[in-house]
C-alpha positions as CSV (number, residue, x, y, z in Angstrom):
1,X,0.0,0.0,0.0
2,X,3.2,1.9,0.2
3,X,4.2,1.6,-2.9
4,X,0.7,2.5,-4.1
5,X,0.2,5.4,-2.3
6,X,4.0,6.7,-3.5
7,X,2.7,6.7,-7.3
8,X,-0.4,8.1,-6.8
9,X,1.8,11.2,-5.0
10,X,4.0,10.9,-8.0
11,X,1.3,10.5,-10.6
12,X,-1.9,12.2,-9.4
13,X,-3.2,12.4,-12.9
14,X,-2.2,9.0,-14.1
15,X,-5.9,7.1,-14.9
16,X,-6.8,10.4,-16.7
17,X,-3.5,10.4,-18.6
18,X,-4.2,6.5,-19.6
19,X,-7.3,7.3,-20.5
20,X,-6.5,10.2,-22.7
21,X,-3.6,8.3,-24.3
22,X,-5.5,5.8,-25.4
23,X,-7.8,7.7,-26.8
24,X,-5.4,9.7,-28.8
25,X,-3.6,6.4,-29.6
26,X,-7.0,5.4,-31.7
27,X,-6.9,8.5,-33.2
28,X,-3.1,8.8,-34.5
29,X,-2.8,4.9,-35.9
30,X,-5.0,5.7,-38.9
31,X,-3.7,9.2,-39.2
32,X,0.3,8.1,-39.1
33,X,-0.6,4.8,-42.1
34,X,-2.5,7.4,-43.9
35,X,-0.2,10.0,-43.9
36,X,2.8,8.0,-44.9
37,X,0.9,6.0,-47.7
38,X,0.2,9.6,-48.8
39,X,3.8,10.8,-48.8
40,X,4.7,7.8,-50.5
41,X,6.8,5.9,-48.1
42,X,6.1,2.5,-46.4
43,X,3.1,2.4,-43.8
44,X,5.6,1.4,-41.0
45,X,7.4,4.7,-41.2
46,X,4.5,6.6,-40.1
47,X,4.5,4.6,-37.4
48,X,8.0,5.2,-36.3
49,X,7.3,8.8,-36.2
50,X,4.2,8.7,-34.2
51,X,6.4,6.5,-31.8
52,X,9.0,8.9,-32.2
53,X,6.8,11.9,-31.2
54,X,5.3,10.0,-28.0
55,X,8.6,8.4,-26.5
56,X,11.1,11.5,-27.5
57,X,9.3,15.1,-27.8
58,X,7.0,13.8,-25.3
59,X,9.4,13.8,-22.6
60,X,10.9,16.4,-23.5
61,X,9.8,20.3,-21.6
62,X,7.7,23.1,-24.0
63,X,4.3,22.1,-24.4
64,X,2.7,19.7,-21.9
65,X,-0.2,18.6,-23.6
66,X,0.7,18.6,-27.2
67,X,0.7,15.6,-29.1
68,X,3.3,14.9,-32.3
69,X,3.5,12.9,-35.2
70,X,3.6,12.8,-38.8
71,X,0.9,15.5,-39.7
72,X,-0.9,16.0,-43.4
73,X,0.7,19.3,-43.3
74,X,4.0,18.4,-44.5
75,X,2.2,15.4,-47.1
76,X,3.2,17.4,-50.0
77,X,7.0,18.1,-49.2
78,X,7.9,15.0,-48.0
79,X,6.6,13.6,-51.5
80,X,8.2,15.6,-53.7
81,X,11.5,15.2,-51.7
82,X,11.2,11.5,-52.0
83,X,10.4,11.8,-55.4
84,X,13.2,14.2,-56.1
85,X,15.6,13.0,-54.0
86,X,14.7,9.3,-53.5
87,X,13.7,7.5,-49.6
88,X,17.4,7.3,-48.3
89,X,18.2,10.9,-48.5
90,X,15.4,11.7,-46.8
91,X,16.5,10.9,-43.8
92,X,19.2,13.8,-43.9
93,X,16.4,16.2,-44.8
94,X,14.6,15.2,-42.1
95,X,18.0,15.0,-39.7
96,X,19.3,18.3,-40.7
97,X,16.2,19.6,-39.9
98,X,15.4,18.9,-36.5
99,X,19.2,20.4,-36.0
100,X,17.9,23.3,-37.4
101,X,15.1,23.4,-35.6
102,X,17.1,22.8,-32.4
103,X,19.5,25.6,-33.5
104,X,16.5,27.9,-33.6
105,X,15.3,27.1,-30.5
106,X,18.7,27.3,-28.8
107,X,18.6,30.6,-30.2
108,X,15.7,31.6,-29.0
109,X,13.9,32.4,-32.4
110,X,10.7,30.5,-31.1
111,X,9.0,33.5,-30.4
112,X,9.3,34.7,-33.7
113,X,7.6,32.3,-35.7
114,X,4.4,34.0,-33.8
115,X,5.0,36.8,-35.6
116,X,4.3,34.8,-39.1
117,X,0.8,36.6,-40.6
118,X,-2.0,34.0,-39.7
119,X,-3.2,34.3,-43.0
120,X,0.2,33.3,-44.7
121,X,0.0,30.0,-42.4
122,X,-4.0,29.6,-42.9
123,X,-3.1,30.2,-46.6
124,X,-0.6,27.7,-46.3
125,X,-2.4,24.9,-44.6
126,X,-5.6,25.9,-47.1
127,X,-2.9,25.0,-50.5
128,X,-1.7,22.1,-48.3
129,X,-5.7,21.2,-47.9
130,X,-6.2,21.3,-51.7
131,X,-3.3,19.5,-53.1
132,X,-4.2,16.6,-50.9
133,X,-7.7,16.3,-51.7
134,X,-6.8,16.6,-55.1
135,X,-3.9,13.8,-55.1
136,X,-6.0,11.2,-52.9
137,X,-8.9,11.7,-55.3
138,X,-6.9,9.7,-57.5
139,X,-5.6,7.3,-54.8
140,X,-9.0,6.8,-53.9
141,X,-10.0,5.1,-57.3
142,X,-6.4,3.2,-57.2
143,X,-5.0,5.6,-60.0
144,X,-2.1,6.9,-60.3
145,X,-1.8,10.8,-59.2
146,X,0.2,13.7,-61.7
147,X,3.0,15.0,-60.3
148,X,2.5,19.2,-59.8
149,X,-0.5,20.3,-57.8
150,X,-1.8,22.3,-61.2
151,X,-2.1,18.9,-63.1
152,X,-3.6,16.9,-60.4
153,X,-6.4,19.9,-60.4
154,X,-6.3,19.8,-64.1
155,X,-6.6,16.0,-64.8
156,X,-9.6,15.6,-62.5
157,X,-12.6,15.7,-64.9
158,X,-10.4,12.8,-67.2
159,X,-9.5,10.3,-63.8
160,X,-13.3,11.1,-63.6
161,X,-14.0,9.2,-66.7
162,X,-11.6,6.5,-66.4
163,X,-13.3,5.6,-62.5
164,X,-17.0,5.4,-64.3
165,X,-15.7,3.1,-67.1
166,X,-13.7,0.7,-64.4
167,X,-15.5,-1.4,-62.2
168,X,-12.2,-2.4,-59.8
169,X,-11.9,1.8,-59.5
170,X,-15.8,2.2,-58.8
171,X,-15.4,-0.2,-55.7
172,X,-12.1,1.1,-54.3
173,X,-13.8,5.3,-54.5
174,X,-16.7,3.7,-52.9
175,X,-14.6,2.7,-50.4
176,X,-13.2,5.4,-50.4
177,X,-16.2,7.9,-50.6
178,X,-17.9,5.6,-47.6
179,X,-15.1,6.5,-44.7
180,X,-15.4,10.1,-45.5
181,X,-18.8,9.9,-45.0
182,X,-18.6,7.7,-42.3
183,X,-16.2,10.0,-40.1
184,X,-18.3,13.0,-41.1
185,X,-21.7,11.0,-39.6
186,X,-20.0,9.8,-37.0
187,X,-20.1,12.9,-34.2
188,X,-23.9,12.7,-34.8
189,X,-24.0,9.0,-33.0
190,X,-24.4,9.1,-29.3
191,X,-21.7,9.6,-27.0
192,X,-21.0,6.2,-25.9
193,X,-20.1,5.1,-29.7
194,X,-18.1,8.5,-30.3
195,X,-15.6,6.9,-27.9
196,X,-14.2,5.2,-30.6
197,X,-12.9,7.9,-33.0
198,X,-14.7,8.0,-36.2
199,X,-11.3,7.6,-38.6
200,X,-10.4,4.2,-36.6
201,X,-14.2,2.5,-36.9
202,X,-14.1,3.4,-40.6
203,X,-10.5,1.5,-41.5
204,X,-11.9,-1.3,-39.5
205,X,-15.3,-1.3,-41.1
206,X,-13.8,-0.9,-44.7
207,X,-11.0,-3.6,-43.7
208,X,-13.7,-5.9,-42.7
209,X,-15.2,-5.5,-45.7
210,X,-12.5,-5.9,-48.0
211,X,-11.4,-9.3,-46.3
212,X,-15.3,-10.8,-45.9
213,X,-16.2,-9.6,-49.2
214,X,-12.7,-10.1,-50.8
215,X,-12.9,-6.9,-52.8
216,X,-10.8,-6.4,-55.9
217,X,-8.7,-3.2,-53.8
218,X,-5.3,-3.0,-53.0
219,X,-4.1,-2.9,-49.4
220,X,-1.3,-1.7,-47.0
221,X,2.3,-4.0,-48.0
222,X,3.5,-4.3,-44.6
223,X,7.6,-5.2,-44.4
224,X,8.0,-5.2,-40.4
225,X,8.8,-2.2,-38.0
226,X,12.6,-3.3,-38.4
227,X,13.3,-3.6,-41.8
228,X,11.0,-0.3,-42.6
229,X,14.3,1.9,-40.5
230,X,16.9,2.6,-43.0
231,X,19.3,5.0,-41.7
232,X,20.8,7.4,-44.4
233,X,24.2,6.4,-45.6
234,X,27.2,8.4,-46.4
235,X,26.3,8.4,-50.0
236,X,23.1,10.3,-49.3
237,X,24.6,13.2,-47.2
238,X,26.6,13.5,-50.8
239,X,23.4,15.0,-51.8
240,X,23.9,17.8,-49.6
241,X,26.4,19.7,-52.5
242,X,23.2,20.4,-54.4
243,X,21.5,24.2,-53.4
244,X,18.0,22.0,-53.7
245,X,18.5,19.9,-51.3
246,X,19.7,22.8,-48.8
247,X,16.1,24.8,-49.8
248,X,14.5,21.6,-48.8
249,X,15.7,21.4,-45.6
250,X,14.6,25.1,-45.2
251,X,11.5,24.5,-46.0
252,X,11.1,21.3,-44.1
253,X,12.5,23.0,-40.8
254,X,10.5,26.2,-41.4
255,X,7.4,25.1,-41.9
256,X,7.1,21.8,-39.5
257,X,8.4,25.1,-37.0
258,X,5.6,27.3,-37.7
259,X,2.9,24.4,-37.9
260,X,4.5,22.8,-34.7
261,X,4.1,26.6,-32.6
262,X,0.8,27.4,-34.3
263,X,-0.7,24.2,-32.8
264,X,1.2,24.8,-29.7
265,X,-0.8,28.4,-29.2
266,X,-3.9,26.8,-30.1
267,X,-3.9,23.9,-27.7
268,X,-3.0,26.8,-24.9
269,X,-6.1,28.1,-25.9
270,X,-8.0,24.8,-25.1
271,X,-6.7,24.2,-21.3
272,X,-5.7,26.0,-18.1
273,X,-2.7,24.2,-17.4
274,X,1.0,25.4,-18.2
275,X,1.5,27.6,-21.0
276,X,3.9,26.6,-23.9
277,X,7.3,27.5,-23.4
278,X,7.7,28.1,-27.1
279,X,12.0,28.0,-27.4
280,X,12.0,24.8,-25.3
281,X,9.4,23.5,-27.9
282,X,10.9,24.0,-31.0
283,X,13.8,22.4,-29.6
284,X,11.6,19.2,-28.8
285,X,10.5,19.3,-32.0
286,X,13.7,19.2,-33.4
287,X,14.9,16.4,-31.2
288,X,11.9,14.3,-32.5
289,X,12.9,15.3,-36.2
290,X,16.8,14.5,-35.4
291,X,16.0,10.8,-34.7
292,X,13.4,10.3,-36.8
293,X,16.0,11.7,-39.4
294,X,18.7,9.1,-37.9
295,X,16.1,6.4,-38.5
296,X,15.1,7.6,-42.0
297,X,11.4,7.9,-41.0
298,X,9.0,11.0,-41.8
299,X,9.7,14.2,-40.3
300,X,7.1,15.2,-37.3
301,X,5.0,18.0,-36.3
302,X,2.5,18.9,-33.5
303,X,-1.0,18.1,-34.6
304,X,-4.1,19.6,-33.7
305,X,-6.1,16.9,-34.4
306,X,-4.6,14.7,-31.6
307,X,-3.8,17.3,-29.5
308,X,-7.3,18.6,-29.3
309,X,-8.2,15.0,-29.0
310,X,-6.0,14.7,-26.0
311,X,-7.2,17.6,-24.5
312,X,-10.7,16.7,-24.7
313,X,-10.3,13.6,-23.4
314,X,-9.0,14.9,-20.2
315,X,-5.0,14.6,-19.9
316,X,-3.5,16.6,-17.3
317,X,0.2,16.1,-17.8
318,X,2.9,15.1,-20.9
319,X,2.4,11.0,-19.7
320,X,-0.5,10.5,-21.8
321,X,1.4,12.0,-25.3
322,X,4.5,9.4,-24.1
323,X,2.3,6.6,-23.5
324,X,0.3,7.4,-26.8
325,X,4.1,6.6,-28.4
326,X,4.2,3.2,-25.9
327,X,0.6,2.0,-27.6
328,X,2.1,2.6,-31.1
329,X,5.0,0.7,-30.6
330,X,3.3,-2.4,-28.7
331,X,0.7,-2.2,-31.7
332,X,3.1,-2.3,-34.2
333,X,5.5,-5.0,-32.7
334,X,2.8,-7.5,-31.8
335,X,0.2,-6.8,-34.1
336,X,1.9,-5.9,-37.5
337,X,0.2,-8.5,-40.0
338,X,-3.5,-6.8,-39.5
339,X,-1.9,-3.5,-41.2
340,X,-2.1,-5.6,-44.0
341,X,-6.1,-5.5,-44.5
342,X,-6.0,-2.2,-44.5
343,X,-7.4,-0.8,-47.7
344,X,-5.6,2.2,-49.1
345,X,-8.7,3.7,-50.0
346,X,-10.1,3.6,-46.9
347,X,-6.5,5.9,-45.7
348,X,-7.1,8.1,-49.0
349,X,-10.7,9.0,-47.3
350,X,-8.9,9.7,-44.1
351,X,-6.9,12.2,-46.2
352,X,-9.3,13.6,-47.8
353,X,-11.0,14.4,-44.6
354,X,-7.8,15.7,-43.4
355,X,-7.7,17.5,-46.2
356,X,-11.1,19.4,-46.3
357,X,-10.6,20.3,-42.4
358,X,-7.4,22.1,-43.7
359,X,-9.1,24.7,-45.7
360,X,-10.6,27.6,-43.6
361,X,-14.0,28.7,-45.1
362,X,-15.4,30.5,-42.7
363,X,-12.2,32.1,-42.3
364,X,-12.1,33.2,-45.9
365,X,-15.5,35.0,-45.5
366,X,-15.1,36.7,-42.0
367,X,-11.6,37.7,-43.3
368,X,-13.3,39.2,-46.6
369,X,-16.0,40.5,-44.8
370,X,-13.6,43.1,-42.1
371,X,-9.8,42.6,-43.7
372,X,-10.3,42.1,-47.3
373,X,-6.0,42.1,-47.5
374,X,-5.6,39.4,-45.7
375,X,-8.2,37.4,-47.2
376,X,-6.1,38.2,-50.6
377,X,-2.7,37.0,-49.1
378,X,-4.8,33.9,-47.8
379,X,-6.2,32.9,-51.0
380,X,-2.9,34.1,-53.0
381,X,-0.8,31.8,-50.7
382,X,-2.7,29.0,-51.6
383,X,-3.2,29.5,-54.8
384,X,0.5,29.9,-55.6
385,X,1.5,26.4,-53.6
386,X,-1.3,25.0,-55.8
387,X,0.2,26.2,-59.1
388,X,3.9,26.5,-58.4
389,X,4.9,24.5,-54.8
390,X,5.1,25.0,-51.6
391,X,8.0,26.1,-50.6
392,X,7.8,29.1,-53.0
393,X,3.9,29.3,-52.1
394,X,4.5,30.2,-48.9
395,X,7.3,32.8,-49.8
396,X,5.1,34.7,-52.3
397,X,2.4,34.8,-49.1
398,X,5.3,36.0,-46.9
399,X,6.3,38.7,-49.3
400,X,2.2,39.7,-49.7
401,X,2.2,40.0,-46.2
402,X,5.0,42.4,-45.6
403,X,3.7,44.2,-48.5
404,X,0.3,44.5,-47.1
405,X,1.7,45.4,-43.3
406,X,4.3,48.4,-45.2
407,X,1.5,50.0,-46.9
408,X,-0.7,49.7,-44.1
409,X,1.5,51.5,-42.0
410,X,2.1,54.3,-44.4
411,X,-1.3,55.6,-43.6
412,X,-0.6,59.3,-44.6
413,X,-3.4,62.2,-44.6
414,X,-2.8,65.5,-47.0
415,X,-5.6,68.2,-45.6
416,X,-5.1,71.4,-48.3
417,X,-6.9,74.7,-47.1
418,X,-7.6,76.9,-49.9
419,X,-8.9,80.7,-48.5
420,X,-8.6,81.6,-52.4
421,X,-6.5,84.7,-51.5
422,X,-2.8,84.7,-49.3
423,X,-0.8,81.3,-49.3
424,X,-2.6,78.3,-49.9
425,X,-1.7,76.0,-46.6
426,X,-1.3,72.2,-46.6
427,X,-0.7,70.0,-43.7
428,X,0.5,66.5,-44.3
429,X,-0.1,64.0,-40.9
430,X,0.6,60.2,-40.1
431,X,3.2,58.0,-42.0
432,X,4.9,59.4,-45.2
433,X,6.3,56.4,-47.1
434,X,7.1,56.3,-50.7
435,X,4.0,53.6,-51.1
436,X,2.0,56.9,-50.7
437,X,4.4,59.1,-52.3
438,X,2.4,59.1,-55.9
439,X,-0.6,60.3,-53.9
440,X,0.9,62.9,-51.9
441,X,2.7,64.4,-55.3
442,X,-0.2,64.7,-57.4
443,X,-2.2,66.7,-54.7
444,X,0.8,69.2,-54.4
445,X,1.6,69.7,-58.0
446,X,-2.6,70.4,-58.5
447,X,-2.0,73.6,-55.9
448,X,-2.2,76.8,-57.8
449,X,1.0,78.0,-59.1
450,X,0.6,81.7,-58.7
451,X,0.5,81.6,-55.0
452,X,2.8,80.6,-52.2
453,X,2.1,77.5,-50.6
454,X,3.0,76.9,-46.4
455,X,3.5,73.1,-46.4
456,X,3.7,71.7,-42.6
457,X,4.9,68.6,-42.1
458,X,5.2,68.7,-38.1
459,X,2.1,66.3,-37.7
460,X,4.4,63.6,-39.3
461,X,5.0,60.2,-37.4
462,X,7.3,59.0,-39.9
463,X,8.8,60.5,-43.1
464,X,11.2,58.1,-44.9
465,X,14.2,59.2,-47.0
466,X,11.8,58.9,-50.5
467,X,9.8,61.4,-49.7
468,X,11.7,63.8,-47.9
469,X,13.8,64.1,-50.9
470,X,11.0,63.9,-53.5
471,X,9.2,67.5,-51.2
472,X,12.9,69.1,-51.3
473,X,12.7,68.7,-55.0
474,X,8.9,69.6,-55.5
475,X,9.6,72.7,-53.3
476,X,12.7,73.9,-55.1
477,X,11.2,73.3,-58.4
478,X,7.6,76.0,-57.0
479,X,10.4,78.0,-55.6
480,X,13.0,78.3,-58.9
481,X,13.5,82.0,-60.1
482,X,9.7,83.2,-61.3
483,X,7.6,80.4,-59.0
484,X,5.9,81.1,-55.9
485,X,8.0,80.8,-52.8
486,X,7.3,77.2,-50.8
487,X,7.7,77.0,-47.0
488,X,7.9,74.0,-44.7
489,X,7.5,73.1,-40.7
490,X,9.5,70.2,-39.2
491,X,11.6,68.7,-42.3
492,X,15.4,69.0,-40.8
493,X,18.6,69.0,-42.7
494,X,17.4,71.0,-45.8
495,X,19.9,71.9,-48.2
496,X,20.9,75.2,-48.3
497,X,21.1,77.8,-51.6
498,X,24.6,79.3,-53.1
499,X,23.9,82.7,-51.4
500,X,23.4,80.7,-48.0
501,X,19.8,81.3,-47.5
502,X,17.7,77.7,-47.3
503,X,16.3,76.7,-50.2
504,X,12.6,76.0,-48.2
505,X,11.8,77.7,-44.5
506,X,12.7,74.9,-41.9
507,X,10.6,75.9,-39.4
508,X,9.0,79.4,-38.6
C-alpha cells in the first residue's frame, strides 16, 4: 500500500492520462498509415514517427499537452523530396532539420515564428488542404496521381471518366467515398459510440469488408517495423552539394516550426494548465525530427487533431502524449500482420477528410467581410502552392504579407486649405512612405502656381528618406527663379542655396 500510495503522490493524474492516451492512440494509428501512404513511403514509417513523437518530444519540456506525429501538413514536401531525391536521403532532410530546428530554438527564435501573418499559415495549410484532396482523389480510385499540384487539379474531370468506365476503380472510391462519410456522420452517433474515434471504426469497417467480401482493392504492404528503419548512408549526405536539397531542408525546418508553434498556441487556448514555453518546444520538436532523421522515418509535427483530441479527453500532464508513443509501438510489434487489411482507399478517405478540415472557409468569408487584404494573401498563398509548390507558395504569401503590413502602415493624410487669397496651406499627418508618395505628389503639384504655398509637415509620425527628398525637390522646383516661394514646418537637414539662404523655411 506503500508503494501505491507513492505513485499516486508521483502520478496524481495518471488514470486520466491513460485514458487520454488511449484515446489519442486510436486516433493517431489511422492518421500516421495514412499519412505516410500519402507521402509515399512504407506504412511502417508513419509509425516510427508517431512512436518517435510520444517516446522523444513527449518527454521532452515546452508544451505539456501537445501531441506529435507525422501530420498531413508536410504530405506534400515529404513527396516531392522523395520523389526528387529518392527514400534514403530523406533521412538527412529530415535530420538536418530537426538540427535546425534545435539551432533555432537554442537561439531563442521560437518567439518569432508567432509573428508569421496567420493568413500566410492559414493560406498555407488551405494550398496544403487542396493538393491533398486533389492527389487522394486519385488514390482513392487506385490511379495513379500527376505529379505538380496544377495537373492533379487539371486532370480531375479525365481520372473522372476512367473511375466510371472501371468497375475495380468504382469499388475502391466507394470505399473510399464511404469513410469520409462515415467519419463525417459519426459525431452525430451518441456519445458512448463517439468513444471510438470515427477515422479508426471506418478502417476497421472498410478492412472488414474488403477481407469478408474479398474486394478487388489493393491494401497496405507491410515489411515489419525493423526492416521499414533505414538509416541514411554516407552516399546520401553526398546529396547535400546540391543548393535544392539545402532549400528543402529550409522549407522542411520552417514550416514543421511554424505548424508545430501554431498548434502549440492553439492547444494553450483549449486548457488552463501550463502555458507553452515556445524555445524549449521548438527544440523538442527538433529532437523528435533528429532521430526520426537518424532512422530515415517522416519528419514530425504537432498536430491539432490529436492534441485537441487529448485535450478533450481529459489529460492533465505530458504522460498520456508518451504513453500514446508506448501504444504505437506495442501495436506495431505485436500486431503488425493486421496493417495488412488495411485498404488504401479507406486511408485516401482519411486524407481527404484531413484535407477538407485544412481549408478555412469561414475564415475566408469573416476575413473578406472586415480585412479584405488578408483574405487576398490567404487565398494568394494557396493558390501559388497550388500552381507553383510550396516552398515558394509560402514565400510569395510571406512577401504579400509584408507588403500589405508596409502600406498599411504608411497611412498618410494631406488636408489642403484653400482661402482663395494669401498662401494656400497644406498639412500632411501620419506616415509618409514612398508607397504613398504618388498620392501625396499629385495633390501638391494640383495647388495653384501663382500663389505661395505653407507646407507643414510637423504632424508627421514618420517621413522616410523617398519622400523627404521627392518634397525638397517639388519645393525647389515651386520655388525656382519666377515660381511662388514654398515654405515647410519640421523637415530638418534641408539643403541650403549658393547665397546661404535655405532653399525651403525649416521651421517658422
Amino acid at each position: 500500500m506503500r508503494g501505491v500510495g507513492t505513485v499516486r503522490d508521483r502520478f496524481p493524474h495518471l488514470r486520466q492520462d491513460v485514458a487520454a492516451s488511449l484515446v489519442v492512440f486510436l486516433v493517431a494509428l489511422p492518421l500516421c498509415l495514412g499519412v505516410a501512404v500519402a507521402s509515399g513511403v512504407p506504412a511502417e514509417l508513419g509509425l516510427i514517427t508517431g512512436i518517435v513523437g510520444g517516446l522523444v518530444t513527449g518527454l521532452m519540456r515546452g508544451s505539456s499537452l501537445q501531441v506529435s506525429g507525422p501530420a498531413a501538413g508536410l504530405t506534400v514536401l515529404v513527396f516531392d523530396a522523395v520523389r526528387t531525391y529518392g527514400l534514403p536521403v530523406l533521412g538527412v532532410i529530415v535530420l538536418l532539420a530537426g538540427l535546425l530546428q534545435i539551432a533555432m530554438g537554442a537561439l531563442k527564435w521560437g518567439r518569432w515564428f508567432r509573428a508569421i501573418s496567420l493568413s500566410v499559415v492559414e493560406g498555407m495549410l488551405a494550398g496544403i488542404g487542396l493538393v491533398i484532396i486533389a492527389g487522394q482523389l486519385y488514390a482513392a480510385a487506385g490511379v495513379d496521381a500527376p505529379a505538380s499540384g496544377l495537373e492533379k487539379v487539371a486532370r480531375l474531370p479525365g481520372a473522372a471518366v476512367e473511375v466510371v468506365r472501371s468497375p475495380a476503380a468504382l469499388v475502391s472510391f466507394a470505399i473510399a467515398a464511404g469513410t469520409v462519410a462515415l467519419i463525417v456522420l459519426w459525431r452525430r452517433l451518441p456519445g458512448r459510440v463517439r468513444a471510438v474515434p470515427g477515422a479508426l471504426a471506418a478502417v476497421v469497417l472498410a478492412a472488414f469488408l474488403t477481407w469478408s467480401l474479398d474486394l478487388p482493392v489493393a491494401t497496405v504492404e507491410v515489411n515489419g517495423l525493423l526492416d521499414a528503419v533505414q538509416p541514411p548512408g554516407l552516399d546520401a549526405f553526398a546529396e547535400l552539394a546540391g543548393p535544392g536539397l539545402v532549400g528543402t531542408v529550409l522549407a522542411f525546418a520552417l514550416i514543421a516550426s511554424a505548424e508545430s508553434l501554431f498548434s502549440a498556441a492553439a492547444v494553450d487556448r483549449l486548457h488552463d494548465g501550463p502555458r507553452t514555453a515556445y524555445d524549449k518546444e521548438l527544440m523538442a520538436q527538433g529532437a523528435g525530427n533528429t532521430v526520426c532523421g537518424l532512422l530515415g522515418a517522416l519528419p514530425l509535427t504537432a498536430v491539432i487533431v490529436r492534441s485537441s483530441a487529448n485535450v478533450q479527453a481529459g489529460a492533465r500532464t505530458k504522460a498520456s502524449r508518451v504513453l500514446h508513443g508506448v501504444w504505437l509501438l506495442v501495436f506495431a510489434a505485436a500486431l503488425p500482420a493486421t496493417l495488412e487489411l488495411v485498404p488504401l482507399a479507406a486511408l485516401a478517405g482519411i486524407l481527404v477528410h484531413a484535407g477538407w478540415k485544412l481549408i478555412p472557409f469561414r475564415g475566408v468569408v469573416t476575413l473578406w467581410r472586415s480585412h479584405r487584404g488578408e483574405a487576398v494573401v490567404l487565398v494568394v498563398t494557396a493558390v501559388a502552392i497550388v500552381t507553383i509548390d510550396m516552398f515558394q507558395g509560402v514565400l510569395i504569401g510571406l512577401a504579400l504579407s509584408v507588403a500589405k503590413a508596409a502600406w498599411d502602415a504608411s497611412h498618410v493624410r494631406l488636408d489642403v486649405v484653400d482661402a482663395g487669397t494669401g498662401p494656400v496651406r497644406a498639412r500632411l499627418s501620419g506616415n509618409a512612405t514612398f508607397l504613398r508618395l504618388p498620392r501625396i505628389l499629385d495633390t501638391l503639384e494640383a495647388l495653384p502656381r501663382d500663389r505661395s504655398v505653407e507646407l507643414d509637415l510637423s504632424g508627421l509620425h514618420h517621413l522616410d528618406h523617398a519622400c523627404r527628398a521627392a518634397l525638397r525637390s517639388w519645393a525647389e522646383q515651386r520655388g525656382a527663379p519666377g515660381g511662388e516661394p514654398v515654405s515647410m514646418t519640421a523637415l530638418p537637414a534641408l539643403p541650403r542655396q549658393r547665397d546661404g539662404r535655405e532653399a525651403v523655411g525649416a521651421g517658422r
